[in-house]
Backbone bond lengths (Angstrom), bond angles and torsions (degrees), N, CA, C in turn:
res aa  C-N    CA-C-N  psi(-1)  N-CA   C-N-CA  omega(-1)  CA-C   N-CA-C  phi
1 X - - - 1.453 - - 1.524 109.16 -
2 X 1.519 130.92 134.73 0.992 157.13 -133.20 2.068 94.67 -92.49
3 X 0.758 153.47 133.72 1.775 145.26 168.35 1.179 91.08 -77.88
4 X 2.045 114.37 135.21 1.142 108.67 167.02 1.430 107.85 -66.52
5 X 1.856 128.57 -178.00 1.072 130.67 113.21 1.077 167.85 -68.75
6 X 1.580 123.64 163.78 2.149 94.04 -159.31 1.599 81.28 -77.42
7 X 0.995 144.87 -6.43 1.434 124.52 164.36 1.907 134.75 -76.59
8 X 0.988 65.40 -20.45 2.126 95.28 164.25 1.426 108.76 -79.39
9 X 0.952 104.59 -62.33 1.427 117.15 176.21 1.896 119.05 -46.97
10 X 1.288 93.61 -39.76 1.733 116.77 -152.93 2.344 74.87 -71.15
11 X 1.354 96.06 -69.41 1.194 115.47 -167.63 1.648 100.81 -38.87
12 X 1.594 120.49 -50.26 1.397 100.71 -170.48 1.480 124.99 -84.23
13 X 1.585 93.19 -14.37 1.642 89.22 165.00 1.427 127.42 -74.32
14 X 1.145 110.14 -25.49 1.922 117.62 154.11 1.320 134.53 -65.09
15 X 1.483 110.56 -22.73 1.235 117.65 140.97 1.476 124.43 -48.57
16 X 1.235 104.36 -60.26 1.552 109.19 -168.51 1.440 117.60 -61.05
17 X 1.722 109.66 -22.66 1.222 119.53 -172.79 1.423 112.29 -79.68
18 X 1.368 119.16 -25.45 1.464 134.38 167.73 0.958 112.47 -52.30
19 X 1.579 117.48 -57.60 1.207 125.64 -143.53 1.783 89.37 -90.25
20 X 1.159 124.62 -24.29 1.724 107.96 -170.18 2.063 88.77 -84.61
21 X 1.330 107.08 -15.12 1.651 84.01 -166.95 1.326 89.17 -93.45
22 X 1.570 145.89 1.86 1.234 117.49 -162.43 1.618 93.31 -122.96
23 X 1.633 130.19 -28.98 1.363 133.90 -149.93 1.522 93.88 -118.98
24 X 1.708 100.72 140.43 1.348 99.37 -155.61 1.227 112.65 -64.90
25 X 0.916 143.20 -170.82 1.656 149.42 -172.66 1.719 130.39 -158.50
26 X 0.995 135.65 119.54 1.683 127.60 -171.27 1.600 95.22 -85.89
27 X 1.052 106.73 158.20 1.727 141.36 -160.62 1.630 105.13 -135.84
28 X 1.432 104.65 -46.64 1.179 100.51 -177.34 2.167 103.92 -154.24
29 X 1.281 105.80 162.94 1.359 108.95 169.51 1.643 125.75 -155.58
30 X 0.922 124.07 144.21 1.794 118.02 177.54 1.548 103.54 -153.68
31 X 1.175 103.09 -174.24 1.360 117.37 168.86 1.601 120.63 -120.52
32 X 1.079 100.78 119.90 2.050 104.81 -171.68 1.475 101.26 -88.19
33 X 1.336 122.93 99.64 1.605 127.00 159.71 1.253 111.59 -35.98
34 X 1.391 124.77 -64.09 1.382 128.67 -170.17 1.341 115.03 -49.83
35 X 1.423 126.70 -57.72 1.579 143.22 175.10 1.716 100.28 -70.57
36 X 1.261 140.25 -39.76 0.908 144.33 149.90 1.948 87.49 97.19
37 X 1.166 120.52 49.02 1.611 132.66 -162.85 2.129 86.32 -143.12
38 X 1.379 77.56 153.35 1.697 106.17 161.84 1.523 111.61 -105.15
39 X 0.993 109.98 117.37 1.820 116.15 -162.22 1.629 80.70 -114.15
40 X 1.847 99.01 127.04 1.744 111.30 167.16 1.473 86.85 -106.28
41 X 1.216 110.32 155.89 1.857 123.46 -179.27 2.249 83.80 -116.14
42 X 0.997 88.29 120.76 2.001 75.27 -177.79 1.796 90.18 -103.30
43 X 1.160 106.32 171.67 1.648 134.99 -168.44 1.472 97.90 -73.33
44 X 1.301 135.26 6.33 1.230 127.04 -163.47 1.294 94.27 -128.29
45 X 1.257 125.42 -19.92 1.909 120.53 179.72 1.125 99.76 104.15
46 X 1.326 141.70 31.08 1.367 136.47 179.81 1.802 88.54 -138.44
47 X 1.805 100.12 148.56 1.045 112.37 169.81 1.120 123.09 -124.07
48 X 1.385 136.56 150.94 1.704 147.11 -174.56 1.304 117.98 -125.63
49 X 1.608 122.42 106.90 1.263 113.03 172.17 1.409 108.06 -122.53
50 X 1.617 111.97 151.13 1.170 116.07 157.44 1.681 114.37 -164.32
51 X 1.793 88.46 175.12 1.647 105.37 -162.59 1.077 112.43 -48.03
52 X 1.378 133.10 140.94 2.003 115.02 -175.64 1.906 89.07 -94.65
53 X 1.293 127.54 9.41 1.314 124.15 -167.70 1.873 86.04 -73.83
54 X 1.391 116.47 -43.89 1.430 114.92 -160.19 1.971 105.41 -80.02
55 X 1.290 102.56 6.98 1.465 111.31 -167.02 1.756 111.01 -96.24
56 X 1.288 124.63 111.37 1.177 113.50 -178.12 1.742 111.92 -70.90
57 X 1.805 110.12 123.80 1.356 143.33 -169.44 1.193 117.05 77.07
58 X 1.454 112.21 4.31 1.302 101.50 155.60 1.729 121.97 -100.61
59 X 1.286 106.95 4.93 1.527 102.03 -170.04 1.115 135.23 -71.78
60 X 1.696 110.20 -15.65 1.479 127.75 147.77 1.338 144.46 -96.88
61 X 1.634 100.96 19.07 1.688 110.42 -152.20 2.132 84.47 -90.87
62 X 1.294 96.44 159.14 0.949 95.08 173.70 2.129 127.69 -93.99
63 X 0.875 103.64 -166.80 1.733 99.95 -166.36 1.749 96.15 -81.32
64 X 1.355 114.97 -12.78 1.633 122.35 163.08 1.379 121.05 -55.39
65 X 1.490 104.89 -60.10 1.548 136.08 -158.59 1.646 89.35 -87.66
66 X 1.590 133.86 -28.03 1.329 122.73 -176.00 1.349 104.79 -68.83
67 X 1.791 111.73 -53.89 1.322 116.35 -174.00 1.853 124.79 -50.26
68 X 1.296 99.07 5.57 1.079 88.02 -176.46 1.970 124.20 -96.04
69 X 1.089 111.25 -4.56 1.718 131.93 167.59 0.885 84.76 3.15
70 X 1.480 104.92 138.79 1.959 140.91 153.94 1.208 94.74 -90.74
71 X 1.404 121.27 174.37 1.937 138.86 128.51 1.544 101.32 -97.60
72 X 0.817 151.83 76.65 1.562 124.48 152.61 1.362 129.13 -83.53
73 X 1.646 99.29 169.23 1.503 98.77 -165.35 1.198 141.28 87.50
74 X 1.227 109.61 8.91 1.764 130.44 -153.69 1.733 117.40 39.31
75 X 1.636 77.63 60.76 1.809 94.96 176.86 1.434 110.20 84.77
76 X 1.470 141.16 4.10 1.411 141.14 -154.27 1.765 97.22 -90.19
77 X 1.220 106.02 -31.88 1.410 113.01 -150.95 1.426 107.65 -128.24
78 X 1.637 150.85 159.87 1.449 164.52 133.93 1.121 95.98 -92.85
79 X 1.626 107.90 130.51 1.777 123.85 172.54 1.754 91.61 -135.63
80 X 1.518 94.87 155.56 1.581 122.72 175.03 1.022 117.42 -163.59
81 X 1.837 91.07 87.48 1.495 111.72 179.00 1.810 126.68 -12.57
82 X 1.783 87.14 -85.94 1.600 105.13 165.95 1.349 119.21 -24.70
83 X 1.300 129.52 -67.89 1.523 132.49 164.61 1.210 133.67 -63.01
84 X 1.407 115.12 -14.76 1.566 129.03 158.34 1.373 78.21 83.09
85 X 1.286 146.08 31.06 2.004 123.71 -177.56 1.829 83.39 -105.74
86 X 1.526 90.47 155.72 1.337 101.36 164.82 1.722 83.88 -159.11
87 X 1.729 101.84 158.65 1.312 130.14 -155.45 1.630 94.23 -163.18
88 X 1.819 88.32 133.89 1.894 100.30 170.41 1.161 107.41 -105.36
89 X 1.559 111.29 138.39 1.469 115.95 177.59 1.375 128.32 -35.66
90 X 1.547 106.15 -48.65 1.320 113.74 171.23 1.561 119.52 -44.26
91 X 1.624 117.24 -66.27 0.609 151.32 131.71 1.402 110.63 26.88
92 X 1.139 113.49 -73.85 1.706 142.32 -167.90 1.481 95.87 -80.64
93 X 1.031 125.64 -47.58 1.498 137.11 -155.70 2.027 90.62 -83.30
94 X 0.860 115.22 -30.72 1.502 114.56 -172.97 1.570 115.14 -112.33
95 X 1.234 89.83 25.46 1.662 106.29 175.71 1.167 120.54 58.40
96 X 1.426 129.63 48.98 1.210 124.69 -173.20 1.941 102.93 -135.13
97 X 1.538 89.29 106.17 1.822 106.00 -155.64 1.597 104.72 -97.15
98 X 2.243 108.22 2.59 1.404 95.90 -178.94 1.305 105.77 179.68
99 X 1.444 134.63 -156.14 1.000 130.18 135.99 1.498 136.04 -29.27
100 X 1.580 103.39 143.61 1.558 98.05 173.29 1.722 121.12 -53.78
101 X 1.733 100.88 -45.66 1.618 91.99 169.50 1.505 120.80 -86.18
102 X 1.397 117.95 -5.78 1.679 105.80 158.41 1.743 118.07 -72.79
103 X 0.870 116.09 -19.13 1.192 113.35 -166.85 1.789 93.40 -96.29
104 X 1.449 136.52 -43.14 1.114 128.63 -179.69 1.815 112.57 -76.81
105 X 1.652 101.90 8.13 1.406 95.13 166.00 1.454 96.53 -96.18
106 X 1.209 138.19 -11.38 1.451 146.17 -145.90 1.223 102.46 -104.06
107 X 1.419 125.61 -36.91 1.062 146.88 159.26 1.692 122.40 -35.84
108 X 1.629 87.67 -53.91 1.477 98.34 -168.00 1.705 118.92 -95.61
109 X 1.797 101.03 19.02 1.300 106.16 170.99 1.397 106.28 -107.58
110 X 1.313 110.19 1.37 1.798 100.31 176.92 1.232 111.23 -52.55
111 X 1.287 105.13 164.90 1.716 117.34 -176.59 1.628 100.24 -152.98
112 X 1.289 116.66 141.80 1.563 127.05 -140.30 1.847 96.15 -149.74
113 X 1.431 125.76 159.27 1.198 114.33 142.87 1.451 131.33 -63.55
114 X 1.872 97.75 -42.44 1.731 120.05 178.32 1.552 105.63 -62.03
115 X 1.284 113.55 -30.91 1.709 120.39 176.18 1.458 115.03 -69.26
116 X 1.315 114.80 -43.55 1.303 97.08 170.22 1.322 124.28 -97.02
117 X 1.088 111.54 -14.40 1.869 109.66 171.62 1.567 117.88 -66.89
118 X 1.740 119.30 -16.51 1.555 127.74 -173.39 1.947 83.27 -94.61
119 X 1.174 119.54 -23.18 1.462 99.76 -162.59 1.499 97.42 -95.46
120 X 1.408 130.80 -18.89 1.357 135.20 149.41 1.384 135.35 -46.03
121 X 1.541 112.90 -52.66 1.341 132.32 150.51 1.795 115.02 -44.96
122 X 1.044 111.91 -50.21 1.802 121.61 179.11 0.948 103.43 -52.00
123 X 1.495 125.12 -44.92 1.841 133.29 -152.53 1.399 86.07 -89.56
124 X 1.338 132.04 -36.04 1.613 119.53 -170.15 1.620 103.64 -73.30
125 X 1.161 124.62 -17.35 1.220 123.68 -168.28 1.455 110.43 -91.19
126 X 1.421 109.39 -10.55 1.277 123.04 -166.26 1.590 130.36 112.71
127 X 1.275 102.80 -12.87 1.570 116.87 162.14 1.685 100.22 98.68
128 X 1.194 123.32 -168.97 1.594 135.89 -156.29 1.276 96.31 -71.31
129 X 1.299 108.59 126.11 1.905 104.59 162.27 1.479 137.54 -35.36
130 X 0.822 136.79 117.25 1.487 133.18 -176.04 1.542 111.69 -60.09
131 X 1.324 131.28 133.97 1.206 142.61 -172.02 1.665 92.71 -82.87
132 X 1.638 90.58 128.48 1.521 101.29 178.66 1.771 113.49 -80.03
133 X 1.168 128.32 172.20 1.824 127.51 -170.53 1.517 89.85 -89.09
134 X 1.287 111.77 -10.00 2.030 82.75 -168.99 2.005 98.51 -118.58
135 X 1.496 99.79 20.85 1.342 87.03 160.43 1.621 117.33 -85.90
C-alpha cells in the first residue's frame, strides 16, 4: 500500500471539512413511542422523522430494538447494532429507506387513485398482454 501524502492528506481533510459544513448531519436521534417515528435532530436545527416500517430491517424490529440508535460518523450515519441496519443521514433525508431492490419492491406496493383507475381500465381491456414464446 502506497503512503499517503501530507498533500493527500491536507486535501482529504478539507474535504471532510466541507462536507460536515455543507451535508446534513445528526446531532441527535431516538425513537418516539408515541409518534411511533425515528426523529434525527440534524446540526442545522431542523428535524426529520420517519416510520422505521418504510426502513429496510427495521420494519419488524421492535420499540426495544428501535430505542437503541447510534450517531456514527460524526453524525453522517444511524446504526442499530441489534438489527445490524445502518442508514446515512443523507440518505434518509432523500428518501432512500434501502436497497435498490428493496426499495423497487417498495415502490411497487404504492397504491394511488390514478393506480387503480389505469389498472381498472387494463382489466376492461382484457388485462396485461400475454408474453409471447418467442420473446
Amino acid at each position: 500500500m502506497a503512503e499517503l501524502t501530507d498533500t493527500e492528506i491536507d486535501a482529504a481533510l478539507e474535504r471532510g471539512r466541507l462536507a460536515a459544513a455543507d451535508e446534513p448531519r445528526a446531532a441527535a436521534a431516538r425513537y418516539d413511542r408515541k409518534l411511533r417515528r425515528v426523529v434525527v435532530e440534524l446540526t442545522n436545527g431542523c428535524t426529520f422523522a420517519f416510520p422505521p416500517h418504510l426502513a429496510q430491517g427495521l420494519e419488524h424490529a421492535t420499540e426495544e430494538e428501535l430505542e437503541t440508535v447510534e450517531i456514527l460518523g460524526a453524525g453522517y450515519g444511524l446504526h442499530w447494532e441489534a438489527l445490524d441496519a445502518d442508514f446515512t443521514v443523507p440518505g434518509l433525508l432523500a428518501g432512500i429507506f434501502g436497497t435498490k431492490a428493496y426499495m423497487a419492491r417498495r415502490a411497487g406496493q404504492a397504491t394511488s387513485p390514478a393506480k387503480a383507475a389505469a389498472a381498472r381500465a387494463n382489466g376492461m381491456k382484457g388485462g396485461r398482454p400475454r408474453k409471447s414464446a418467442n420473446r
